[in-house]
TIBAKE-437352 format. One record per residue: x, y, z of N, C-alpha, C in turn; residue in three letters. Coordinates in steps of 0.1 Angstrom, whole numbers, plus 5000, padded with zeros to 4 digits. Layout:
XYZXYZXYZALA;...
//
This chain:
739871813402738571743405737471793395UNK;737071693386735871713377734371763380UNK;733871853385732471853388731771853377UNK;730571743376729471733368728371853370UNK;728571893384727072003379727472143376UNK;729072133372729572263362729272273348UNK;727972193345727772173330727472343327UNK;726572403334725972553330727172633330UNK;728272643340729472733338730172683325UNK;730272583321730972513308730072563295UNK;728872563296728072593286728172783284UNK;728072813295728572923295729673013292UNK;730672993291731473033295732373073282UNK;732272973266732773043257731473133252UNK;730273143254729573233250729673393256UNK;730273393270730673523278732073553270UNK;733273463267734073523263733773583248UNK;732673573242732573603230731573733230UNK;730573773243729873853246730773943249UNK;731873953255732474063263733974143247UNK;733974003243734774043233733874173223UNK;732874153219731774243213731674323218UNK;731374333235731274463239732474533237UNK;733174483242735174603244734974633225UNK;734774543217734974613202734174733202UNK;733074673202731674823202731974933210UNK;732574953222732974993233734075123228UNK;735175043220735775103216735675223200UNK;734775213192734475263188733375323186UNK;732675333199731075383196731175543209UNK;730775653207730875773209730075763224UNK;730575823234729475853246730475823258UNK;729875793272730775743280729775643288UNK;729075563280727975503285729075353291UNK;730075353282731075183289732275293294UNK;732275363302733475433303734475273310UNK;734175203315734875073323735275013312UNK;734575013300735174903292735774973278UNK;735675083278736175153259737475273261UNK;738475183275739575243275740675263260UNK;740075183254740375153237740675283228UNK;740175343235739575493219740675573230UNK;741275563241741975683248743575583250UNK;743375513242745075483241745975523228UNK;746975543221747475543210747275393200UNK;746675453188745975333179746975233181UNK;748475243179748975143174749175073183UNK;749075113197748875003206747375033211UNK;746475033208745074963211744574873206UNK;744674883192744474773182745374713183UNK;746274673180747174503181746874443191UNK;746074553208745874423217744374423219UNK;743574473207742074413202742374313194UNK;743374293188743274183177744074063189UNK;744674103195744874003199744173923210UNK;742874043216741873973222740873913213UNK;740873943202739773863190740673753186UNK;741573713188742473613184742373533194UNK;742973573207742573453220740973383221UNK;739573513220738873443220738273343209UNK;738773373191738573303186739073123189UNK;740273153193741173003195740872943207UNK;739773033216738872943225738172883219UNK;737472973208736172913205736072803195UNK;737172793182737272693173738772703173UNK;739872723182741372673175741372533188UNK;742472473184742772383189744272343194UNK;744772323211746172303213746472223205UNK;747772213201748672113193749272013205UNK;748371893200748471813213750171773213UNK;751171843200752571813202753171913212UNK;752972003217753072083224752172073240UNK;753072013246752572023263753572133270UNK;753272143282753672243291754472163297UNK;755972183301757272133306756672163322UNK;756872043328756672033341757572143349UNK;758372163350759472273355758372423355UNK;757972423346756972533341755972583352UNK;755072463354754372433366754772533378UNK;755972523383756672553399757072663397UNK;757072743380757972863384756972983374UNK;755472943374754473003368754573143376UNK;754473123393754673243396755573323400UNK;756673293393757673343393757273453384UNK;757573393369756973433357756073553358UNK;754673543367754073633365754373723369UNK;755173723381755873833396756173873385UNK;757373863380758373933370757474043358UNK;756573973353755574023342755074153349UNK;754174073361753974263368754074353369UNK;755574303378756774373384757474473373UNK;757374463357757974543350756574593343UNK;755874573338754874633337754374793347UNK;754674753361754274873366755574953369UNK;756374873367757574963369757675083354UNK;757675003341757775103332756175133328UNK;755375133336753775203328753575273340UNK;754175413348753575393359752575523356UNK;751475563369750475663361751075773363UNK;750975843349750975973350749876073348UNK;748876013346747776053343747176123357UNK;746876013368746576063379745476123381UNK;744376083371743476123373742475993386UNK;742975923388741975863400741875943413UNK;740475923419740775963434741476113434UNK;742176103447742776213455744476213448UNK;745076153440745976123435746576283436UNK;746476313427746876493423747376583438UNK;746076543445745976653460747176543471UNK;747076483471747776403482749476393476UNK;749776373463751176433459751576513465UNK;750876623462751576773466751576803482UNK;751376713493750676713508752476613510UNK;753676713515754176663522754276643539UNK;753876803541753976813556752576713564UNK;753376683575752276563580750876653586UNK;751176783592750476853604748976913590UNK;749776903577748676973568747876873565UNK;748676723560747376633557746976633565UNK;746976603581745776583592744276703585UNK;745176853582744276913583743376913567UNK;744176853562743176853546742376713547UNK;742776573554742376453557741676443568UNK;741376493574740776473588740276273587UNK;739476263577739176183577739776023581UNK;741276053572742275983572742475913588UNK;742175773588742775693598744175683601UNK;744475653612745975683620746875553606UNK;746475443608747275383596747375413584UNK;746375493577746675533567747675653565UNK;747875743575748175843575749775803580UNK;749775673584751775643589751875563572UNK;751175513570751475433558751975533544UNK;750475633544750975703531750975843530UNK;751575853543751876043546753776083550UNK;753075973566754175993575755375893566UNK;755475763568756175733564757475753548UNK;756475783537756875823524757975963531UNK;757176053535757676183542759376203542UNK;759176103553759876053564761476003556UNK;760975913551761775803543762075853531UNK;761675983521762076043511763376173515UNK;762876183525763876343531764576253534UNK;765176163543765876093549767275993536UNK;766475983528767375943515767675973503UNK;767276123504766876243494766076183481UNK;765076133480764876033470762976163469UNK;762176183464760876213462759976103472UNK;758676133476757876013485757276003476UNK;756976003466756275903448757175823447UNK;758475843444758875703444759275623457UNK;758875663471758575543482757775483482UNK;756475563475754975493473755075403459UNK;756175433447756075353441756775173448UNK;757875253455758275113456757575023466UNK;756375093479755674983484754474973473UNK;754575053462753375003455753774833449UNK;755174823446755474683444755674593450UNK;755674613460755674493473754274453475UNK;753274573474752174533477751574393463UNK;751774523450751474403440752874253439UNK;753774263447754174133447753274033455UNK;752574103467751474003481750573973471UNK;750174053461748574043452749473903443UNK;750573893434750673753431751073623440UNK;751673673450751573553455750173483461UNK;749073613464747873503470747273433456UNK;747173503448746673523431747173333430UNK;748773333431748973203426748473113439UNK;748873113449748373043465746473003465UNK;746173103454744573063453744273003442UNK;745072993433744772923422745072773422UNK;746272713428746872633435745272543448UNK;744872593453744072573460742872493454UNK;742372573444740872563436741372443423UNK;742672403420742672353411744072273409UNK;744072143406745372083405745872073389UNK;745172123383745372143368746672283371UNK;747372243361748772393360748072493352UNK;747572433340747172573332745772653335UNK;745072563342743972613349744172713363UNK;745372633368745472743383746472853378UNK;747172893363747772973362746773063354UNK;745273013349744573113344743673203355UNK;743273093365742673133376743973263382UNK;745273253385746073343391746273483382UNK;745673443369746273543359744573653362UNK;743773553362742373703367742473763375UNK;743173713388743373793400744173893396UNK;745573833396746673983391746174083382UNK;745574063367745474173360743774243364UNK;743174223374742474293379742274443376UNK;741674543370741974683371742174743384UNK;741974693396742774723407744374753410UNK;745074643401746474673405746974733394UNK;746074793388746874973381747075043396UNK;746375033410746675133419747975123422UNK;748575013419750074973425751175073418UNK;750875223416751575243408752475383415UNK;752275403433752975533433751075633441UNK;749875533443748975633449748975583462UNK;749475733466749375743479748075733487UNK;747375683488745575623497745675473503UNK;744675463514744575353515743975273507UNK;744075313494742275213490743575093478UNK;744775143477745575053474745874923480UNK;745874993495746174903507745074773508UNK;743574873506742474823513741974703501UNK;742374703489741974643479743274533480UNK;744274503486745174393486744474323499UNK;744274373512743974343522742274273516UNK;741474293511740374213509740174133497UNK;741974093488741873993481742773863488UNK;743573993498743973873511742673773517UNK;741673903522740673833530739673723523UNK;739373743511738773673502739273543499UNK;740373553494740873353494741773363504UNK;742073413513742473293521740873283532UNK;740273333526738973273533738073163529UNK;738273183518737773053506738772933515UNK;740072943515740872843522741172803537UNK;740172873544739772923556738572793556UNK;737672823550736172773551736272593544UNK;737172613537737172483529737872353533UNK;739272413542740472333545740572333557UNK;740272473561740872493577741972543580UNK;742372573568744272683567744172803571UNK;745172893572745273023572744573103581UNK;744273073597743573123601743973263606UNK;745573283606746473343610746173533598UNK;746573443583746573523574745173593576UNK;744273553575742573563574742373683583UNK;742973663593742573733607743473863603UNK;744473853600745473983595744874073587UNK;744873983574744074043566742574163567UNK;741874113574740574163580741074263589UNK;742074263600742374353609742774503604UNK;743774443594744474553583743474623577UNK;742674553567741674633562740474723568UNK;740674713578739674763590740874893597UNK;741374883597742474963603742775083594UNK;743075003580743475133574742475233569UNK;741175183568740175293561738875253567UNK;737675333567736375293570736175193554UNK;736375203546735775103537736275003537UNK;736574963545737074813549736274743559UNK;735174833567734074783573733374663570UNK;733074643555732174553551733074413550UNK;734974423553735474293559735074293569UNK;734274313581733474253595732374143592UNK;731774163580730874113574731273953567UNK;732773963562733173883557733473773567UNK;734273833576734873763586733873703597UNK;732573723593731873703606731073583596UNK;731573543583730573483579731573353578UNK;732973373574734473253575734573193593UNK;733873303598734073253614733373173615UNK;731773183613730973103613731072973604UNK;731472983590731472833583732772763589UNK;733772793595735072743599734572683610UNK;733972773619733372673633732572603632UNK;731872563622730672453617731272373609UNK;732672403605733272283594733572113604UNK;733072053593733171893599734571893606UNK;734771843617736071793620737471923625UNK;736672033624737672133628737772133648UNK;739272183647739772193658739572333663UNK;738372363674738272493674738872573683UNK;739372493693740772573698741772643693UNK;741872613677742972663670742172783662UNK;741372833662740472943657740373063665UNK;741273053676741073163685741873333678UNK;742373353670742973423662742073533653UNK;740573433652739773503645739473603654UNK;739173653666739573733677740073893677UNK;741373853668741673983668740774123659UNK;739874063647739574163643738774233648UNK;737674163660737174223668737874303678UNK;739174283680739774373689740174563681UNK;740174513670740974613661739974673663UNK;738574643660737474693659736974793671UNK;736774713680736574743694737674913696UNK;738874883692739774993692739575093690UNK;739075053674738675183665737075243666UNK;736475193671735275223674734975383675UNK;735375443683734975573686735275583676UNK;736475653665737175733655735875693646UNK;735875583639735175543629733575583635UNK;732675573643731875643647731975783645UNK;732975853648732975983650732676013633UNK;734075963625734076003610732775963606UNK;731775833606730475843601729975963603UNK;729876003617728976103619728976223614UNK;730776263609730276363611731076413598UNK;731376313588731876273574731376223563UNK;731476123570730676083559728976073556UNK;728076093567727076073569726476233552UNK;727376313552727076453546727876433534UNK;728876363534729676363521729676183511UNK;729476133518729076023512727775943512UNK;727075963522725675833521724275943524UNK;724176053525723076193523723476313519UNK;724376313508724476503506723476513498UNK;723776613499722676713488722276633476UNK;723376583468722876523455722076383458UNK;722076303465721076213469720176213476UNK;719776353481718676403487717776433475UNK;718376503464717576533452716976423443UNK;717776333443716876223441716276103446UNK;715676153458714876093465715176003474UNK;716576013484716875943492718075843485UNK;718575793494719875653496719275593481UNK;718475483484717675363479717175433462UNK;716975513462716075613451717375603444UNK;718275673444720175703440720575603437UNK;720775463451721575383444721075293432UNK;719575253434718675183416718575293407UNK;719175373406718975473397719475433387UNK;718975423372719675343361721175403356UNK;721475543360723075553356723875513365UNK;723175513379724075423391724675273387UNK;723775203386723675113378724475053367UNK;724175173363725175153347726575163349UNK;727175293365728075303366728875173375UNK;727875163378728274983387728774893381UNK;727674833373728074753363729674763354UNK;729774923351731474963349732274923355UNK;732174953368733174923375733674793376UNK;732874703379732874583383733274523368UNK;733374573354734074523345735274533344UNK;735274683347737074753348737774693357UNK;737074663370738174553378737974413380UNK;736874383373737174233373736074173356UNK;737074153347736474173331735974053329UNK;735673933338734773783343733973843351UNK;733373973351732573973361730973873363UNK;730673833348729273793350729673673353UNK;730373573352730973443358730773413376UNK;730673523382730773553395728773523400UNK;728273533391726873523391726573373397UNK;727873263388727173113392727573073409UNK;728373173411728573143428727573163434UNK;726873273434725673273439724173113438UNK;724173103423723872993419723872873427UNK;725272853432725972753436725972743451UNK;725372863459725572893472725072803483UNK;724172753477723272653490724172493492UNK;724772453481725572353480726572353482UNK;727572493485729072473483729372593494UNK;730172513506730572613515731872753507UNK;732472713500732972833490732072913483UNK;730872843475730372973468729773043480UNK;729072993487728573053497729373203510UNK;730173143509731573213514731373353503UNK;731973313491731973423481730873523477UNK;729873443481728273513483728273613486UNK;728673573499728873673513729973803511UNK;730673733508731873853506731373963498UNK;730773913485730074023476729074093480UNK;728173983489727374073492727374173503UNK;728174193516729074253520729674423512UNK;730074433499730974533497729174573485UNK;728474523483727374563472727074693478UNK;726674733492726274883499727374973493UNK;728274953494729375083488729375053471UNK;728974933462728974963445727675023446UNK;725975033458725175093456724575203458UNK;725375213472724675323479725775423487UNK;726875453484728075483488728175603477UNK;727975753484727775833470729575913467UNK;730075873455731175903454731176073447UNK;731976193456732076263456732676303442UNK;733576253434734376273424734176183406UNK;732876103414732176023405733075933400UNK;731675823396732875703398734275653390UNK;734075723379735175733370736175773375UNK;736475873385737775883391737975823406UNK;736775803412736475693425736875573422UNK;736975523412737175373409737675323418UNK;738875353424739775323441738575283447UNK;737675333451736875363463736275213460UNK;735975153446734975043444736074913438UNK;737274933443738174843437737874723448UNK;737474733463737474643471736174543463UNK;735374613461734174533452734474493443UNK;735274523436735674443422736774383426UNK;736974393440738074253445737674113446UNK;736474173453735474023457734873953445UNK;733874013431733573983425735073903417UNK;736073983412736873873404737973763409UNK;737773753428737973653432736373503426UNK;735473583429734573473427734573433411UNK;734873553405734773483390736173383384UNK;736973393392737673283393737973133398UNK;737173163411736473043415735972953403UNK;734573043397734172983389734872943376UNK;735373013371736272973358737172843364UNK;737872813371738472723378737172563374UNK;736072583381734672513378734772473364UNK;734572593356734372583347735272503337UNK;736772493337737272433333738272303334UNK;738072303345737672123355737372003343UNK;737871963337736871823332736271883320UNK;736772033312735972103302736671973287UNK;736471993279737071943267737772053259UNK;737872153262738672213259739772363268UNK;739672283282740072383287741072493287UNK;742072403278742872483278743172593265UNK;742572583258741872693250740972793252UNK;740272713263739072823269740272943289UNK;741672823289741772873297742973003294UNK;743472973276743873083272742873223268UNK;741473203263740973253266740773363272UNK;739873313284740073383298740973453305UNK;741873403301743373483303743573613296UNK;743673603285743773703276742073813278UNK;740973743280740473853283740073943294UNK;740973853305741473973314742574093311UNK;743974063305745274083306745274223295UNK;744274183283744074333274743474433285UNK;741974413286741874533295742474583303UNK;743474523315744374603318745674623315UNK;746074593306747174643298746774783291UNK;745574773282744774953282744675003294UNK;744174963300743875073315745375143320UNK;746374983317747875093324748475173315UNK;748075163304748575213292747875383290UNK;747175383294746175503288746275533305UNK;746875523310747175593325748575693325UNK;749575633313750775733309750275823300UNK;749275833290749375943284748676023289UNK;748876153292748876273296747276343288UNK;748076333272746876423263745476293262UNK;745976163259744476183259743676143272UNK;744176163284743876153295743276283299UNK;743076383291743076483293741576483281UNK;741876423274740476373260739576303265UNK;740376203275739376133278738076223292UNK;739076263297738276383308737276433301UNK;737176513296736376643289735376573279UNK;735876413274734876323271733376293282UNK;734276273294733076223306732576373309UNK;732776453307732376573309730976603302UNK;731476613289730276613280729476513273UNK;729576423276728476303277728576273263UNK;727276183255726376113268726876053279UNK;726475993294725276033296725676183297UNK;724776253304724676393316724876353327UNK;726176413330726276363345725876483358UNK;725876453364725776543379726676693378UNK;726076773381727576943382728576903391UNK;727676833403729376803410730276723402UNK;729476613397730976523386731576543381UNK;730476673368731476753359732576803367UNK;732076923378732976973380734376933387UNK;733976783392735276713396736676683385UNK;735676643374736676653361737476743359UNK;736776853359737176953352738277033360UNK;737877063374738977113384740476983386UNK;740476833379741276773379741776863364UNK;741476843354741976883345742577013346UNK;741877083353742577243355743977183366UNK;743877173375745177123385746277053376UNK;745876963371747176853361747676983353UNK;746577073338747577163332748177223339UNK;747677303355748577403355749977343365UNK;749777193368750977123375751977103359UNK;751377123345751977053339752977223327UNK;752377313333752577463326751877443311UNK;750377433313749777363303748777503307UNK;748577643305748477723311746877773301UNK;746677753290745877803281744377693284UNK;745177573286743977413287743777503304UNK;744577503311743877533326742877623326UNK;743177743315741877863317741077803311UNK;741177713301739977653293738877573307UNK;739477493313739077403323738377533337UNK;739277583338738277673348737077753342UNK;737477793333736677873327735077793329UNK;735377663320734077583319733777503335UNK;734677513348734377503359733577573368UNK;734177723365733277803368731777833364UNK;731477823353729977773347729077683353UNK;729977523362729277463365728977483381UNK;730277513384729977593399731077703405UNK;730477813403731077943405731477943418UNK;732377913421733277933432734278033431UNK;734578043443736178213442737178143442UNK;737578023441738477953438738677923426UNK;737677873418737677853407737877983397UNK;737078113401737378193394739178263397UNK;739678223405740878293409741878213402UNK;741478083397742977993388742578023379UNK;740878043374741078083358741578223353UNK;741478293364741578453359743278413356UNK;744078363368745678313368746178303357UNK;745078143353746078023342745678183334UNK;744578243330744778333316745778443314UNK;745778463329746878533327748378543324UNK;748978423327749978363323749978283312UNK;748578263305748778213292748878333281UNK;748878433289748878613276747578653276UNK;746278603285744778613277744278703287UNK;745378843283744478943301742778943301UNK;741979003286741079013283739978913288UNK;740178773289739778663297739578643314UNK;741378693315741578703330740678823332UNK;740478913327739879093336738379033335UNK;738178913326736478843327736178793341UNK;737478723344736878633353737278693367UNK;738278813376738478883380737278973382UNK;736879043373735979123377734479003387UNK;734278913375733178793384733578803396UNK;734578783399735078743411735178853425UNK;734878983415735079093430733879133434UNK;733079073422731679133422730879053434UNK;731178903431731078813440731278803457UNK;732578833457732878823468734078923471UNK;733279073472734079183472735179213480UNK;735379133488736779153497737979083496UNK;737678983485738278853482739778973478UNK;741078973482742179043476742578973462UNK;742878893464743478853449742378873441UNK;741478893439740378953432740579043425UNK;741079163438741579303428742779313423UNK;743679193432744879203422745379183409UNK;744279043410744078993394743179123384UNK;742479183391741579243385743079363379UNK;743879443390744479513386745479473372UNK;745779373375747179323366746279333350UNK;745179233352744979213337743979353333UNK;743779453336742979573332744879683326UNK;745479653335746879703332747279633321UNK;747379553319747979473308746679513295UNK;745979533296744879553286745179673284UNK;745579773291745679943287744380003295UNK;743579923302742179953309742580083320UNK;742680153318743080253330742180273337UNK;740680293338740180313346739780223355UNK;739680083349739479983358740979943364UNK;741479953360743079933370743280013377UNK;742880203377742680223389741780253396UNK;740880183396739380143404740280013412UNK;740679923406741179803412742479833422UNK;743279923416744479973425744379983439UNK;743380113440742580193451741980063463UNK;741380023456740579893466741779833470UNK;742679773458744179653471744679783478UNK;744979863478745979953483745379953498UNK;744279923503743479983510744279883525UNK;744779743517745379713525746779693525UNK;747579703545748579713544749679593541UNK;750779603543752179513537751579413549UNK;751479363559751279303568750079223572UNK;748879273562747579223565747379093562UNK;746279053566745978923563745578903549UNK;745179003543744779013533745979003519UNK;746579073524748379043519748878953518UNK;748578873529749478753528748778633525UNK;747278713521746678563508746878623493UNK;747678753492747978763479749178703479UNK;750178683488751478623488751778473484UNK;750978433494750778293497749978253480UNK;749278323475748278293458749478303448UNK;750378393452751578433440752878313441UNK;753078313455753978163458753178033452UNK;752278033451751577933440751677913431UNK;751877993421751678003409752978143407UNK;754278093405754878223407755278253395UNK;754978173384754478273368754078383365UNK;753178463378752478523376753378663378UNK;754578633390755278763392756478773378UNK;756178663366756478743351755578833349UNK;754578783350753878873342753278993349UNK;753379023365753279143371754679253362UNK;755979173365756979233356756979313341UNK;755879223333755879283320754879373320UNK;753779413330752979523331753479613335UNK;755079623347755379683354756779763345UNK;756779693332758179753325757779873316UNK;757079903309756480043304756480113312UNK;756180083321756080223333757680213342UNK;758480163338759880153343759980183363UNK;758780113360758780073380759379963378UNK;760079933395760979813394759779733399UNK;760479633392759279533401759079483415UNK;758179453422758379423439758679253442UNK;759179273451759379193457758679093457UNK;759078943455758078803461757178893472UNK;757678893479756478923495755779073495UNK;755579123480755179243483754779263469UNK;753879233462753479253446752479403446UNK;752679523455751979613456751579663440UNK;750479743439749779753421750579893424UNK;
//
C-alpha cells in the first residue's frame, strides 16, 4: 500500500542513511568514548572492520546513486523461504561468534554461580522465573548430561533468537506486501544489537528483550487487525514475570487493550485473554514491591550518585546521560532516528500511536533508571528500549519505501546499515585483547566518567585476566581499582594477581594498604607475610607472621584464608617457592600456616 503522506520519511530517509554512514566513519577513527554505541570499528581487527566499512559505504552509496538492474528480479520461490535464509544466517553467526568477551552486565559473575542456594544469595533480587530459567534449569540440565550450563544457555540462546526471526519476518509480512521491503523491514529487527545477548548470557534481560519485541508487533498486529491476542497477552505476562524491567510492558498492554477495544468492528468477547497479564501482575505484586523497596529504590533510581547530582530528573537530562542514551538506542537499533516519524504520525495512525506508546513506556529506564555498571556494560538493561525504538524504525522504513522510486536500493541500504553494526558488535565481543583495549579506553575518557563506572570496568577487567591467568593485566586493573575505590577486596586480588605474576614488591604495596586499613582482615597478613618473605623483608614478615599466627587452624579467620587460597590456588606455588630455601615442607591446601 502506497502512502502519499510518507513524502517526509522518503525525503528523509537517504539523507539518514548517509548521516549515520559519517558518523560510524568518524566514529571509528576519532579518539574518546564520546560514540562508544557506534565506534565499535577501532576495537575490532582491521582486516575485518574495514572491509565491512567499505562495504557500508558501498550499500549506502548504491542507495544513493546505483541502480537495480532491472534484468535482475528476485525469483518468487525467494519470497517464502526469505526466512528461512535469515534463521540459518543468524543461527551460524551466533553459533560461531559467540562472546567471549563478556564484558556486558553480570555475564562474568553469574557464569561462575552454579549452586542454586548461592545465586538466591548473590541475586536476591532475581525473580522466581528468572532464576528456573537461567540458574536452576542450565544447572540442572548441564550435570544431568555432563555438558557445562554455558552451553545450555547457549543453546536456549538460539531458540530464543530463532522466536526473534520468526516475529522479525511475521512483522514484516504484516506492514508490507512488497518481498524486498518486508525482508528489509525483518532484517532491522534481527540484527538489532540486542541479539548479540543470544549468545550463552545467562539474565533475564535476554529473555526480557525477546518478550518485548514479541509484545511490540504483535501489538502493532493486535491494534491494526485484531490478531494475536493470545501471543500479545503471553508475551506481556512473560516479560513481567521474568524481571522488574519488564514493568513498563503494563504500560504497553494497557495502551493495545485500549486501541483493540475501540477498533471498528472488533469482537470483544474474544479479547478476554488480555486478562491474564493483570493476573501475573496481581501475583507478583508483593515480590516486585518488596524488590522496589528495598533494591532498587538505593541501587537504581536514588543512590548516592544521583543524589549528587541533584536528584532523579537533574541525572537523567544530564548531557552525558543523554549522550549515553542516544548510544544506546544506536547500538540497538542503527534506524534509530527513523522512529521519530512515528511519533509524527501518532494522531493519524492507530500503529504509530501504538509505537508511541511503547517507546514512551521503556523512555523512564533509557532516563532515569541509574545503571550500576554504566551503560556500556548495562546495555542488556536498555536493550528492551532499543527493542521498541527499532521495532518503530521499521514500521517507518516499511512507510518509507512503499511507493518510493527507488526502494529497493534504498531497501538494500537500510539493510546493510543495520547488519555492519552488528556484525562489529559480535565480532569485537570474541576478541579478548581488544576487549580488554576497549575497557581501559572507557576508563580513561574522554568523557570522565563516574568512580563507580570506572571502577566497574576495571574490577571486570581484573576478574576476566585473572579468569584468563592473565595475572600481571589483573594487578595492573586492581591496582588502578583500588585508586578509584579502596576496598579490601580490591586490595586483596591486587596484592594476589602480583603475587603470582612474580611482583612481591607490588603485592607487600598493596598488603600492607590493606592491614593498615582493615587490621584484622587475615589474608592481609598473609599476603603481607608471603610477599615481605619473598622480598627477603625479614622484619616485616615477621611482624606479619606473629599477627596470622595469633589465629588457630580452626578459626574463622583461617577459613577465609582457605576459602581466599581455594580461589586462586596459584598462589600455594608460590607460598611453595618462599617455603623452599628454608626447606620447610610446604602445608597443606587447608592449612597455609607462615
Amino acid at each position: 500500500m502506497n502512502h502519499p503522506e510518507s513524502r517526509a520519511e522518503r525525503a528523509v530517509l537517504p539523507l539518514l542513511l548517509a548521516f549515520l554512514l559519517v558518523l560510524r566513519l568518524v566514529a571509528s577513527v576519532a579518539p574518546g568514548e564520546y560514540a562508544w554505541g557506534v565506534d565499535l570499528a577501532r576495537f575490532v581487527a582491521p582486516w575485518v572492520a574495514w572491509p565491512l566499512l567499505v562495504l557500508l559505504a558501498a550499500a549506502v552509496m548504491f542507495a544513493l546513486a546505483g541502480r537495480w538492474p532491472r534484468s535482475v528480479a528476485v525469483p518468487a520461490w525467494r519470497g517464502h523461504t526469505r526466512g528461512w535464509i535469515l534463521l540459518a544466517v543468524v543461527l551460524t553467526l551466533l553459533v560461531s561468534l559467540p562472546d567471549r568477551v563478556r564484558f556486558v552486565g553480570d555475564f562474568v559473575l553469574r557464569l561462575g554461580i552454579h549452586d542454586e542456594d548461592w545465586f538466591r544469595t548473590l541475586f536476591p533480587q532475581a525473580l522466581p522465573l528468572d532464576a528456573l530459567v537461567n540458574n536452576v534449569l542450565p544447572g540442572r540440565l548441564g550435570s544431568s548430561t555432563g555438558v557445562e550450563p554455558l552451553a545450555v544457555m547457549r543453546v536456549l540462546g538460539l531458540a530464543e533468537a530463532a522466536l526473534l526471526v520468526i516475529l522479525a519476518v511475521r512483522f514484516g509480512r504484516l506492514v508490507t506486501t512488497h518481498t524486498p521491503t518486508a525482508f528489509a523491514v525483518a532484517v532491522v529487527l534481527v540484527f538489532g544489537g540486542y541479539t548479540t545477548l543470544f549468545t550463552g548470557y545467562s539474565k533475564a534481560t535476554p529473555q526480557l528483550v525477546l518478550a518485548t519485541l514479541a509484545a511490540t508487533t504483535l501489538g502493532v498486529e493486535l491494534v491494526t487487525t485484531g490478531r494475536a491476542v493470545w501471543p500479545f497477552a503471553l508475551a506481556v505476562s512473560l516479560g513481567v514475570a521474568l524481571h522488574r524491567g519488564g514493568l513498563p510492558l503494563m504500560a504497553v498492554w494497557a495502551v493495545a487493550a485500549a486501541l483493540a477495544w475501540r477498533r471498528p468492528g472488533v469482537q470483544r468477547s474474544r479479547l478476554w485473554p488480555l486478562a491474564i497479564p493483570l493476573v501475573v501482575l496481581a501475583v507478583l505484586a508483593p515480590t516486585l514491591i518488596h524488590l522496589i523497596r528495598t533494591f532498587d529504590m538505593n541501587v537504581n533510581f536514588v543512590p548516592a550518585e544521583v543524589r549528587q547530582q541533584g536528584g532523579a530528573i537533574a541525572a537523567g537530562f544530564a548531557p552525558l546521560r543523554l549522550m549515553d542514551a542516544a548510544n544506546a538506542l544506536l547500538l540497538h537499533a542503527p534506524l534509530a532516528p527513523l522512529a521519530v516519524f512515528a511519533w509524527v504520525r501518532a494522531r493519524r495512525d492507530t500503529a504509530a500511536l501504538f509505537l508511541s506508546a511503547s517507546m514512551l513506556a521503556f523512555a523512564p529506564v533509557l532516563l532515569f533508571v541509574y545503571l550500576p555498571l554504566g551503560p556500556y556494560r548495562d546495555y542488556d538493561s536498555l536493550g528492551p528500549a532499543g527493542v521498541t525504538v527499532a521495532v518503530a524504525s521499521a514500521w517507518v522504513l516499511a512507510r518509507a519505501l512503499e511507493g518510493a522510486p527507488r526502494r529497493r536500493e534504498w531497501a538494500v541500504g537500510a539493510a546493510v546499515t543495520v547488519l555492519v553494526p552488528f556484525l562489529l558488535l559480535l565480532v569485537s565481543l570474541t576478541d579478548l585483547d581488544r576487549g580488554f583495549a576497549r575497557a581501559f579506553s572507557l576508563v580513561d575518557g574522554p568523557p570522565k566518567r563516574h568512580a563507580t563506572h570506572r571502577a566497574s570496568v576495571l574490577d571486570w577487567v581484573g576478574l576476566r585476566a585473572l579468569n584468563e591467568d592473565r595475572y600481571a593485566l589483573a594487578s595492573e586493573a586492581y591496582r588502578r581499582l583500588c585508586q578509584e575505590t579502596p576496598l579490601p577486596r580490591a586490595f586483596k586480588l591486587w596484592g594476589a594477581a602480583a603475587l603470582i605474576a612474580d611482583s612481591p614488591r607490588e603485592a607487600r604495596g598493596a598488603f600492607e594498604t590493606l592491614v593498615e586499613r582493615t587490621p584484622e582482615d587475615p589474608v592481609g597478613w598473609y599476603g603481607l607475610w608471603m610477599s615481605a618473605a619473598a622480598l627477603g623483608d625479614s622484619a616485616t614478615a615477621t611482624r606479619a607472621s606473629e599477627r596470622a599466627l595469633r589465629w588457630g587452624a580452626d578459626s574463622r579467620e583461617m577459613r577465609n584464608v582457605v576459602e581466599f587460597f581455594e580461589s586462586y590456588p596459584r598462589l600455594y606455588g608460590v607460598l611453595r617457592r618462599i617455603l623452599e630455601p628454608e626447606t620447610v615442607p610446604p602445608p597443606k591446601a587447608g592449612a597455609p600456616n607462615p
